[in-house]
N, CA, C and O atoms as a Tinker XYZ file with bonds, in Angstrom:
   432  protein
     1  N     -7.968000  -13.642000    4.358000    73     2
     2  CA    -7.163000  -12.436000    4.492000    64     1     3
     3  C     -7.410000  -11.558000    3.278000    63     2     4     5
     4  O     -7.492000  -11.937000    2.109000    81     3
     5  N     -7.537000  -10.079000    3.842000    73     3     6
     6  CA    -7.623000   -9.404000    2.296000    64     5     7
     7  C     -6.759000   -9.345000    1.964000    63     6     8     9
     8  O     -5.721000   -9.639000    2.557000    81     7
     9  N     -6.973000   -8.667000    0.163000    73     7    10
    10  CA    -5.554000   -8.656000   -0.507000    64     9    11
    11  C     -4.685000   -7.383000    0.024000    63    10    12    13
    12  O     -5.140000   -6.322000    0.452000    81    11
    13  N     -3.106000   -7.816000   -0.133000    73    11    14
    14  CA    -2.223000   -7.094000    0.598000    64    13    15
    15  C     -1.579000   -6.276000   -0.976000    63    14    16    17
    16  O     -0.472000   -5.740000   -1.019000    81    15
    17  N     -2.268000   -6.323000   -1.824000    73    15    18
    18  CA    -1.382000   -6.200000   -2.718000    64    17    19
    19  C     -0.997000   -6.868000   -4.030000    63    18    20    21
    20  O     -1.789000   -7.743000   -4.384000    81    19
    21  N      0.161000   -6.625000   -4.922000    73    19    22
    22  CA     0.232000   -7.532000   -5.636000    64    21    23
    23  C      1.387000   -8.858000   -5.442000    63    22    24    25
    24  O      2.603000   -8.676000   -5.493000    81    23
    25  N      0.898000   -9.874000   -5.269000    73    23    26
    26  CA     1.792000  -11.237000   -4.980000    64    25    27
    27  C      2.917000  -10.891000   -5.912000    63    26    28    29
    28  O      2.758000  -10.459000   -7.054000    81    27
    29  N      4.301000  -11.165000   -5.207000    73    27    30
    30  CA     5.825000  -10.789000   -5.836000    64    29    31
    31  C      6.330000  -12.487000   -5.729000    63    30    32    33
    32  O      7.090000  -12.913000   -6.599000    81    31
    33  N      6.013000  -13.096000   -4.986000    73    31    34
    34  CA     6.803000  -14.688000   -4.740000    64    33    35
    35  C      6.729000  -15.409000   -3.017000    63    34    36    37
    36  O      6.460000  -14.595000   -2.134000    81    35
    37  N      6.887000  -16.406000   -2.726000    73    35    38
    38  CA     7.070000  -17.551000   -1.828000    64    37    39
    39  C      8.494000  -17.689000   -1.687000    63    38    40    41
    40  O      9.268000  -17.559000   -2.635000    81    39
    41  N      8.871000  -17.974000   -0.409000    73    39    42
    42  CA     9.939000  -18.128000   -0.190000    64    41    43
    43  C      9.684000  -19.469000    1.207000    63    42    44    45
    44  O      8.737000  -19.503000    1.992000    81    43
    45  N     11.025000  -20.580000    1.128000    73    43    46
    46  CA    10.831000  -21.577000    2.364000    64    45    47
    47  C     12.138000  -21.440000    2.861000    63    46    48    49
    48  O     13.214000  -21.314000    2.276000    81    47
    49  N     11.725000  -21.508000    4.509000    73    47    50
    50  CA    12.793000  -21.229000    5.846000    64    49    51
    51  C     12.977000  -22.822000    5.750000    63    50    52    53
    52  O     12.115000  -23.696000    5.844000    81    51
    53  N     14.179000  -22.922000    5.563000    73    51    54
    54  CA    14.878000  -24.342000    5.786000    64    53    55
    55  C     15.306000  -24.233000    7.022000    63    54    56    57
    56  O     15.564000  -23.180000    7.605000    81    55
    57  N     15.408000  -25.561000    7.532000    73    55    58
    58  CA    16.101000  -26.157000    9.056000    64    57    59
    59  C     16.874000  -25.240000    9.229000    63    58    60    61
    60  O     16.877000  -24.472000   10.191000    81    59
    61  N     17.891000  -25.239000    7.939000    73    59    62
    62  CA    19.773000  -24.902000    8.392000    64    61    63
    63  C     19.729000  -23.040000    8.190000    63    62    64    65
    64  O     20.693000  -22.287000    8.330000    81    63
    65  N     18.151000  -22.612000    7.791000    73    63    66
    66  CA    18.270000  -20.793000    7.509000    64    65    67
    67  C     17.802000  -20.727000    9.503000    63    66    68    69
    68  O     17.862000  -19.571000    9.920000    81    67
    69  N     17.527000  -21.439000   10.241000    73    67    70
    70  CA    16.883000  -21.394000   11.708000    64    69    71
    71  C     17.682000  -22.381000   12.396000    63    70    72    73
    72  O     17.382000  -23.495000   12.824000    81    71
    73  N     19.168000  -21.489000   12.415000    73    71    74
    74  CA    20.376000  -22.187000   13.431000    64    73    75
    75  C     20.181000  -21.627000   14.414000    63    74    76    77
    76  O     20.025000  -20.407000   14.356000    81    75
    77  N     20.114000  -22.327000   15.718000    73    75    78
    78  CA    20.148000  -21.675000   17.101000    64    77    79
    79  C     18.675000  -21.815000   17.339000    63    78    80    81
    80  O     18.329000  -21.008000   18.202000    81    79
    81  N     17.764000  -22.479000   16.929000    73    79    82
    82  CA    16.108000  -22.766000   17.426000    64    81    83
    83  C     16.091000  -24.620000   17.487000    63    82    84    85
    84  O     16.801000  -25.588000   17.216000    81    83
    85  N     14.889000  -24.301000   17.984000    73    83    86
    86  CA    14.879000  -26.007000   17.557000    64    85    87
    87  C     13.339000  -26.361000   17.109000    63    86    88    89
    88  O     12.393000  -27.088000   17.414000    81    87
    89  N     13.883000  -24.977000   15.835000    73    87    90
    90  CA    11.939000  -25.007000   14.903000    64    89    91
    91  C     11.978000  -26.041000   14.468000    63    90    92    93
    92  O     13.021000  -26.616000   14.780000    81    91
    93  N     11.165000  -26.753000   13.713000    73    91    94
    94  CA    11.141000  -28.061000   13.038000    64    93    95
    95  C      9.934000  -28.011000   11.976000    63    94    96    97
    96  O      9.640000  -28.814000   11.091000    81    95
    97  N      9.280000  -26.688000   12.395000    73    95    98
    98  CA     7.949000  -26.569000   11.264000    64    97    99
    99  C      8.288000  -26.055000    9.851000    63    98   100   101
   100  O      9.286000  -25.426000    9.501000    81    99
   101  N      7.161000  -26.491000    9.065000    73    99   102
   102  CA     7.287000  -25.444000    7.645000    64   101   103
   103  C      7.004000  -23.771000    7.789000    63   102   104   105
   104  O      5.934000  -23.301000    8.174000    81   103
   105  N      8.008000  -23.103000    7.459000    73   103   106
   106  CA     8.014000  -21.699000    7.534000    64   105   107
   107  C      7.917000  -21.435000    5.775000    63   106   108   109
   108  O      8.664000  -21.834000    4.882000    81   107
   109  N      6.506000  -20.485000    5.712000    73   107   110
   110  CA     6.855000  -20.104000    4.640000    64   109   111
   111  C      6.910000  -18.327000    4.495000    63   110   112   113
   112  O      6.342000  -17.629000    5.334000    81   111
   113  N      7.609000  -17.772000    3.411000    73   111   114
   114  CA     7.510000  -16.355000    3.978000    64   113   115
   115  C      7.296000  -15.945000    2.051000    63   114   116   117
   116  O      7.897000  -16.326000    1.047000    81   115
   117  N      6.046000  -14.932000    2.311000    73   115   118
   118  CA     4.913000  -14.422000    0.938000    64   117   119
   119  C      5.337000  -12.663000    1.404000    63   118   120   121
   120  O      5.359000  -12.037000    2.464000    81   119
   121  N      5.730000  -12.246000   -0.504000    73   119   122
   122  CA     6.036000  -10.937000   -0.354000    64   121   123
   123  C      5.127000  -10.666000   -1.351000    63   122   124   125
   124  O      4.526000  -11.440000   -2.096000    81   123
   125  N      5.103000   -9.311000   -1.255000    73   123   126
   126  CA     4.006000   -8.294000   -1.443000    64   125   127
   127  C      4.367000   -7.151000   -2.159000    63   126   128   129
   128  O      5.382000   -6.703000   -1.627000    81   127
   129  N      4.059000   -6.525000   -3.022000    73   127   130
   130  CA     4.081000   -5.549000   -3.315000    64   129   131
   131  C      2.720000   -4.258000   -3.803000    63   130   132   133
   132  O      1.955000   -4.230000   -4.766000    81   131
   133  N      2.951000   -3.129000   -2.391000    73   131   134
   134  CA     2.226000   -2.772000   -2.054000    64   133   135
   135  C      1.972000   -1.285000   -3.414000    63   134   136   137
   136  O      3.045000   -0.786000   -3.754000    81   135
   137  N      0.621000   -0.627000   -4.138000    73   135   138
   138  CA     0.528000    0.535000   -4.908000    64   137   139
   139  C     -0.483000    1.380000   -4.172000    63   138   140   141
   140  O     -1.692000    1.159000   -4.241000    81   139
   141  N     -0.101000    2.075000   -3.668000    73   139   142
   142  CA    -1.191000    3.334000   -2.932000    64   141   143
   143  C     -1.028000    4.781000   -3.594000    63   142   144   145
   144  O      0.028000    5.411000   -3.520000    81   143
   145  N     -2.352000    5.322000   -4.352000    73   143   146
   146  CA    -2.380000    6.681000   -4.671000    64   145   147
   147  C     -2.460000    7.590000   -3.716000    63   146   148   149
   148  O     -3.347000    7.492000   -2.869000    81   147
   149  N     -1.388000    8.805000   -3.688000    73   147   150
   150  CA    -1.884000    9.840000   -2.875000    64   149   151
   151  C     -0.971000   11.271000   -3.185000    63   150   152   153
   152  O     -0.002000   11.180000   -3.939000    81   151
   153  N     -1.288000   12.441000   -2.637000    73   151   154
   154  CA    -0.681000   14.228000   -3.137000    64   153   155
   155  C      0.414000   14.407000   -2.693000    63   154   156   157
   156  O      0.465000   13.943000   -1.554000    81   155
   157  N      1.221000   14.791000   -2.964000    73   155   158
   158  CA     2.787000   15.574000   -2.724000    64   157   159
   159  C      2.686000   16.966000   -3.445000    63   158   160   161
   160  O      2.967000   17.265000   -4.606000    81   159
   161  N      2.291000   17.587000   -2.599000    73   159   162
   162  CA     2.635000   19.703000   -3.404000    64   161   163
   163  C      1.533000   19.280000   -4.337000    63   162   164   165
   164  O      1.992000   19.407000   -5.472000    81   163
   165  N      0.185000   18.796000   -4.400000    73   163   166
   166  CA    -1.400000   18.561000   -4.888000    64   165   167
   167  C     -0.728000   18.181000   -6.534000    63   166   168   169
   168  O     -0.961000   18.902000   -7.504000    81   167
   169  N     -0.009000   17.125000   -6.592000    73   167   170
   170  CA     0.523000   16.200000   -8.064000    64   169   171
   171  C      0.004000   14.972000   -7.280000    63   170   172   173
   172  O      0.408000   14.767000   -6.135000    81   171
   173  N     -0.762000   14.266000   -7.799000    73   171   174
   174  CA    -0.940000   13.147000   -7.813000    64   173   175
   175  C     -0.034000   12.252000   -8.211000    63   174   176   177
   176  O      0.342000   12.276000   -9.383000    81   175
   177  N      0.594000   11.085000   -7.093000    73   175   178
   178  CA     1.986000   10.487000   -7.035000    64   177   179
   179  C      1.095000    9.218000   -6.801000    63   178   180   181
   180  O     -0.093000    9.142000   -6.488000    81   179
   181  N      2.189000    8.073000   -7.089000    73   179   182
   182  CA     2.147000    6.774000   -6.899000    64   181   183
   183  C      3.061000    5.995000   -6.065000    63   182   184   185
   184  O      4.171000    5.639000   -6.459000    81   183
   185  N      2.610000    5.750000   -4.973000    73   183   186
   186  CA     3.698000    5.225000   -3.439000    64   185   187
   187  C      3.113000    3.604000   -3.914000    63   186   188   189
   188  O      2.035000    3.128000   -4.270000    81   187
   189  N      5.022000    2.925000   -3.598000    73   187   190
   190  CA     4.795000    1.650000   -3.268000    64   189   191
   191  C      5.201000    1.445000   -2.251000    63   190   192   193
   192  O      5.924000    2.144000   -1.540000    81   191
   193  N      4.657000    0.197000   -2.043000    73   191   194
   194  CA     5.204000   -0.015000   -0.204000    64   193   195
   195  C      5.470000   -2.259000   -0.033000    63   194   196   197
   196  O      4.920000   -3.042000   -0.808000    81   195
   197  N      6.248000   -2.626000    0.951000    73   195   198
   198  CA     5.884000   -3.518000    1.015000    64   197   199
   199  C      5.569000   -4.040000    2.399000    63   198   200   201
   200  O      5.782000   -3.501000    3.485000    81   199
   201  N      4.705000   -5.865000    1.964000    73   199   202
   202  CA     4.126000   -6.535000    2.580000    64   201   203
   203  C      4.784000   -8.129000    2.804000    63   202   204   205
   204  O      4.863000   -9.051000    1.992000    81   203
   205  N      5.195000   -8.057000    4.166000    73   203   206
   206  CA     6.109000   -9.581000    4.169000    64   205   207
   207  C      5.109000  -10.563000    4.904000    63   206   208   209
   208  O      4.862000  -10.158000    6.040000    81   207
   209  N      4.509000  -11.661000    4.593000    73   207   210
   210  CA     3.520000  -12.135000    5.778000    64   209   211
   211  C      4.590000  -13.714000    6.185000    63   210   212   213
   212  O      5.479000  -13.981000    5.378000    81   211
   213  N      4.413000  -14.606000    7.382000    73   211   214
   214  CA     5.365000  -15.215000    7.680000    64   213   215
   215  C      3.935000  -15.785000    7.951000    63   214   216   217
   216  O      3.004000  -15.250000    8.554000    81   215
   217  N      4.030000  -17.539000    7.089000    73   215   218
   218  CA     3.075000  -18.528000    7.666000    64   217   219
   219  C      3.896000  -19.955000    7.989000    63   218   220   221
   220  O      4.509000  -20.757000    7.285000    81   219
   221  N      3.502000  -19.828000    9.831000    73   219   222
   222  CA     4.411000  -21.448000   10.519000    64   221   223
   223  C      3.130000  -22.663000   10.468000    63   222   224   225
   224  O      2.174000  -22.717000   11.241000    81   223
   225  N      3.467000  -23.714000    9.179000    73   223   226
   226  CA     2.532000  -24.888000    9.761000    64   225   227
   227  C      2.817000  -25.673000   11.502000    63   226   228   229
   228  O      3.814000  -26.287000   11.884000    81   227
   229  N      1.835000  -25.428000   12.090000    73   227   230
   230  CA     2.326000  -26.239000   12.887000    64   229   231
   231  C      1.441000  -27.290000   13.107000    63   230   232   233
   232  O      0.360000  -26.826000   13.470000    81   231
   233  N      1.428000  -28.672000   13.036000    73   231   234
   234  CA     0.268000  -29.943000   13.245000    64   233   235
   235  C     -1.071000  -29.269000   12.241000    63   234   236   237
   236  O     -0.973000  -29.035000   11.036000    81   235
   237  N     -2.177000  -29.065000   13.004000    73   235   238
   238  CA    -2.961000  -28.750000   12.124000    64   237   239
   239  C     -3.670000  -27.259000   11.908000    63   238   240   241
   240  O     -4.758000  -26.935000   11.432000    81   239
   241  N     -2.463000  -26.426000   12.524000    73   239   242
   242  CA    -3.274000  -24.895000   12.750000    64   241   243
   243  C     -1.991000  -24.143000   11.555000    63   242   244   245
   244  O     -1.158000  -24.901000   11.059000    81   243
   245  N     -1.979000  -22.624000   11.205000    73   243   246
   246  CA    -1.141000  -22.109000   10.890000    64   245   247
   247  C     -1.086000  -20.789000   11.638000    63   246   248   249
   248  O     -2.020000  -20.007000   11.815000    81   247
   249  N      0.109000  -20.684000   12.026000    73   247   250
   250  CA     0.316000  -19.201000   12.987000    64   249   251
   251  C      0.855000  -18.399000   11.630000    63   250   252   253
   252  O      1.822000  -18.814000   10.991000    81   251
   253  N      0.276000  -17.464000   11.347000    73   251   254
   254  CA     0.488000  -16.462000   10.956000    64   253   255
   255  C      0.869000  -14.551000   11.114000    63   254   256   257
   256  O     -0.041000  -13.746000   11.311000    81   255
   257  N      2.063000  -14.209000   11.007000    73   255   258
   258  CA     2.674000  -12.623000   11.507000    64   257   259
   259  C      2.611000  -12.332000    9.926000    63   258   260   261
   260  O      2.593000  -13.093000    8.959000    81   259
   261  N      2.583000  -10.854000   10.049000    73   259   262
   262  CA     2.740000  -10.030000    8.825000    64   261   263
   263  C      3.260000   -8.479000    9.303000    63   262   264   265
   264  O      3.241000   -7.993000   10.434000    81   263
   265  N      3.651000   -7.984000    8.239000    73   263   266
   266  CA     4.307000   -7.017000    8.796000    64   265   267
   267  C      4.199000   -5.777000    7.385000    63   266   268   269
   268  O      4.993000   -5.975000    6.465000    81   267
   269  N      3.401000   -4.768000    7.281000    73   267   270
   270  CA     3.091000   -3.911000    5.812000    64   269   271
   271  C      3.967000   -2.903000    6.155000    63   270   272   273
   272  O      4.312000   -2.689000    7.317000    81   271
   273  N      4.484000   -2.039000    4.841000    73   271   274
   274  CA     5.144000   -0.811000    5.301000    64   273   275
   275  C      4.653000   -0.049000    3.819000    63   274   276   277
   276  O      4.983000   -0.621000    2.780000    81   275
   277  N      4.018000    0.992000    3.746000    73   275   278
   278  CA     3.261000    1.463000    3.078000    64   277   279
   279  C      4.425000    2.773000    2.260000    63   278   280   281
   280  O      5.573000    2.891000    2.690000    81   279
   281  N      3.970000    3.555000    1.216000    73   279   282
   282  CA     4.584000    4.517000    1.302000    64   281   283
   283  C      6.140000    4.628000    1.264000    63   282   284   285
   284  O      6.610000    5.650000    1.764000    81   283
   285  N      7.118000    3.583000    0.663000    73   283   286
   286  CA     8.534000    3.500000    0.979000    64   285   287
   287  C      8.877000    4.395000   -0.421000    63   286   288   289
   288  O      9.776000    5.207000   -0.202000    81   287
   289  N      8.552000    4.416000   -1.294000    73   287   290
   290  CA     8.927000    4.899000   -2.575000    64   289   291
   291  C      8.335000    5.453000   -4.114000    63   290   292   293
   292  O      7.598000    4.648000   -4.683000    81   291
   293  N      8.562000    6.570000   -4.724000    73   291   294
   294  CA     7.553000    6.528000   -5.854000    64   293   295
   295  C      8.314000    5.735000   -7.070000    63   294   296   297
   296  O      7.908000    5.796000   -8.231000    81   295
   297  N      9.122000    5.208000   -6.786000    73   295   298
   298  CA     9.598000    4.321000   -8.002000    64   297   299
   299  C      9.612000    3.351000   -7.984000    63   298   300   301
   300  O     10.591000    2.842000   -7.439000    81   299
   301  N      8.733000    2.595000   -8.461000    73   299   302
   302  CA     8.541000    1.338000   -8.953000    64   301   303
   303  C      9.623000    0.032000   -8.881000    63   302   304   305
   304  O      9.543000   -1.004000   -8.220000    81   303
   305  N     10.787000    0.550000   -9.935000    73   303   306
   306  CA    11.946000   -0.422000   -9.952000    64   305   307
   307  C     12.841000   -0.682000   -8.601000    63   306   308   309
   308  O     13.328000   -1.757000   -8.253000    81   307
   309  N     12.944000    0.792000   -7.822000    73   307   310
   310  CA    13.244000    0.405000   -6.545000    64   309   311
   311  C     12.849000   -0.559000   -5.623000    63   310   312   313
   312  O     13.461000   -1.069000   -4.684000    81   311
   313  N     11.659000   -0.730000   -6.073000    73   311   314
   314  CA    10.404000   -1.249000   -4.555000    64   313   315
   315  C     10.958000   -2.671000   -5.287000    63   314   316   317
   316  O     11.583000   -3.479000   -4.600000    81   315
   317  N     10.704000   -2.924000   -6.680000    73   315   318
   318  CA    10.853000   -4.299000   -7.468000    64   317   319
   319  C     12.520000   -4.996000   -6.449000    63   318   320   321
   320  O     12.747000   -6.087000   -5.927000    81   319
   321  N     13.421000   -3.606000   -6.580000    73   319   322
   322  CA    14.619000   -4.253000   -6.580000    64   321   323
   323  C     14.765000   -4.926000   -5.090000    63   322   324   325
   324  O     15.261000   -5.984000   -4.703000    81   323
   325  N     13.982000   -3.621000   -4.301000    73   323   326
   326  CA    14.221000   -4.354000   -2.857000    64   325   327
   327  C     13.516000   -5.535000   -2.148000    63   326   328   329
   328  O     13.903000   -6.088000   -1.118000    81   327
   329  N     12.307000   -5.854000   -2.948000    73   327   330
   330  CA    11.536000   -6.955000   -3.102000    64   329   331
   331  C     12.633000   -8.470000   -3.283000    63   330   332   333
   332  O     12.526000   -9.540000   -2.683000    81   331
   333  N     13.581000   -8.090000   -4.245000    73   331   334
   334  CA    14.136000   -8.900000   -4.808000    64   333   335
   335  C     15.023000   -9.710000   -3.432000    63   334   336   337
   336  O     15.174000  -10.886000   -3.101000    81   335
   337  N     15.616000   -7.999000   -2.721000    73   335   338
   338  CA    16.472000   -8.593000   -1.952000    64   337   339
   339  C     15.947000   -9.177000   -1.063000    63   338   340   341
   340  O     16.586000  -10.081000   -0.524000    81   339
   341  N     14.815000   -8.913000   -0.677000    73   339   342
   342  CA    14.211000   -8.851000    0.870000    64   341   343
   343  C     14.115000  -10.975000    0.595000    63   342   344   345
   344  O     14.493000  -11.700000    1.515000    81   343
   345  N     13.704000  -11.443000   -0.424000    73   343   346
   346  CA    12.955000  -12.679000   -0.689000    64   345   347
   347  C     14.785000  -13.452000   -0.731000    63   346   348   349
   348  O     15.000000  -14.457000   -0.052000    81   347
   349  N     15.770000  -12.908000   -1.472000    73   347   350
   350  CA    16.570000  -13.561000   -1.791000    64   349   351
   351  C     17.185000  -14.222000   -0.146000    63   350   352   353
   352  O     17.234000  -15.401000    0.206000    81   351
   353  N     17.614000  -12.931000    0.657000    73   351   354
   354  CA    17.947000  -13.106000    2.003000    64   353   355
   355  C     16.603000  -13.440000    3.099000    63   354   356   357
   356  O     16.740000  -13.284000    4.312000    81   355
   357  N     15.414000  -13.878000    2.530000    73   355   358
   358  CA    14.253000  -14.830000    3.648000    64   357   359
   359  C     14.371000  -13.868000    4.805000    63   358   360   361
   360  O     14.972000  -14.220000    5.820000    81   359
   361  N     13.767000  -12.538000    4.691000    73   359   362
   362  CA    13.706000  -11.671000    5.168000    64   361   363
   363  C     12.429000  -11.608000    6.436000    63   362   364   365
   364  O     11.692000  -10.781000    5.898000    81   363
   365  N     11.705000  -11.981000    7.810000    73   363   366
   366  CA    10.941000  -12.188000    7.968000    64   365   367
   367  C     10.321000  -10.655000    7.936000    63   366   368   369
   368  O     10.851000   -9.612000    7.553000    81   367
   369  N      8.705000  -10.958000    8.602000    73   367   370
   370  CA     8.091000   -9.570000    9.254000    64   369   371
   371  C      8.899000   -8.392000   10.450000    63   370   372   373
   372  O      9.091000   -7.176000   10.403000    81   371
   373  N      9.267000   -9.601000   11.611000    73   371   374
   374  CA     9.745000   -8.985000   12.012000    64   373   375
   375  C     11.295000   -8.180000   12.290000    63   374   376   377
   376  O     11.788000   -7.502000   13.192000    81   375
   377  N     11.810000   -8.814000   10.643000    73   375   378
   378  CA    13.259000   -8.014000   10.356000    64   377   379
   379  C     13.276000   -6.650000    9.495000    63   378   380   381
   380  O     14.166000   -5.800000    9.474000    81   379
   381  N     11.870000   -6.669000    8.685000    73   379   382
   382  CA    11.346000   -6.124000    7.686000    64   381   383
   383  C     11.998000   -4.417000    8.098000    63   382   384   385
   384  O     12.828000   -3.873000    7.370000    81   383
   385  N     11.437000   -3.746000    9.388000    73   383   386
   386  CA    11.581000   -2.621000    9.459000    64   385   387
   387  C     13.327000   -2.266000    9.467000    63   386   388   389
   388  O     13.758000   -1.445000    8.658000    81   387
   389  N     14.201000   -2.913000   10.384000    73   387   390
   390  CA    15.515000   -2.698000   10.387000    64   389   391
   391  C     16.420000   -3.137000    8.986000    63   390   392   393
   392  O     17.334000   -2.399000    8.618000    81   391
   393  N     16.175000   -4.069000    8.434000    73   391   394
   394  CA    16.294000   -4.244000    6.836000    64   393   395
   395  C     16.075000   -3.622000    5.910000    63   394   396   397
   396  O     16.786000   -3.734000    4.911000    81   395
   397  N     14.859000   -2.642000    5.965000    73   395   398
   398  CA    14.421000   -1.945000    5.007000    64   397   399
   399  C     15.154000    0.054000    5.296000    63   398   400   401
   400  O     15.193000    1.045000    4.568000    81   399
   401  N     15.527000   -0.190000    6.502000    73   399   402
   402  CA    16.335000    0.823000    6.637000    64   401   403
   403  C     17.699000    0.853000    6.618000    63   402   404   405
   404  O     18.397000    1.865000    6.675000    81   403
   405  N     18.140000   -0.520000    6.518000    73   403   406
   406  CA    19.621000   -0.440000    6.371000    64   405   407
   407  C     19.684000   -0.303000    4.578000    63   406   408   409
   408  O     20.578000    0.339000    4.025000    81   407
   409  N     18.453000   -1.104000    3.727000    73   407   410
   410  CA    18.237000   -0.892000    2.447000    64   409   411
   411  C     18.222000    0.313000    1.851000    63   410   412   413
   412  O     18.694000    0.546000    0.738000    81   411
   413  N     17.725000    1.039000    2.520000    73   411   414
   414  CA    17.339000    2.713000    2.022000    64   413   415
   415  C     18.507000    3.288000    2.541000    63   414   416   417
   416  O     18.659000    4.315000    1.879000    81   415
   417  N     19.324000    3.208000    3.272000    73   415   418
   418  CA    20.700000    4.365000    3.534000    64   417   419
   419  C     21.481000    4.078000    2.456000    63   418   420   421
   420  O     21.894000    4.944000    1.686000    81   419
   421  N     21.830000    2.295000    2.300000    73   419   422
   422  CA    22.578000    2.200000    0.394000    64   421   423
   423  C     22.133000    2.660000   -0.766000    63   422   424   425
   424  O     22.875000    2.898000   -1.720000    81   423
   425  N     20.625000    2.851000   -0.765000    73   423   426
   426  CA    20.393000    3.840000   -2.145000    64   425   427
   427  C     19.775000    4.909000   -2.160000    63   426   428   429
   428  O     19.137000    5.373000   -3.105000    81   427
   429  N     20.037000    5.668000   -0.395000    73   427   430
   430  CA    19.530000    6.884000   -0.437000    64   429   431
   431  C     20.359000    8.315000   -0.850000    63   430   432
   432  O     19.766000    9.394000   -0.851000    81   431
């Protein structure tokens, strides 16, 4: 896989975080933090963005989802902070978009 970025941390889906399934595999979930250059009114700005990828061992294969969102912010400490949350609450790919918008109305 290419690089998504810069590696922020690992996070593991325990049994009891997957009530109501009857997963039994290792879930692991890898965040990302994404730096893309690009113009706003021709100033050269610095967008971060993030990258959640979700890897299920299962026997001897790994299913892998990911989910990038490019472009969320030019401040740095923001992207850090919501990084923080996204890993603390085992945030998958596919919660990423509705999470990251309930994130941005509290510090918009």
């Amino acid at each position: 896989m290419r690089s998504l970025g810069t590696y922020y941390g690992t996070t593991l889906l325990q049994e009891k975080d997957s009530k109501g399934t009857n997963n039994k595999n290792k879930i692991e979930l890898e965040y990302y933090k994404i730096k893309k250059h690009g113009f706003t009114l021709s100033k050269k700005k610095t967008f971060y963005g993030i990258a959640v990828v979700k890897k299920e061992y299962i026997e001897d294969k790994i299913k892998m989802e990911k989910n990038v969102i490019n472009k969320i912010t030019t401040n740095e400490r923001t992207i850090v902070n919501i990084i923080e949350k996204l890993k603390k609450c085992k945030v998958t790919p596919i919660a990423l978009d509705d999470v990251l918008t309930d994130l941005m109305k509290q510090t918009g």
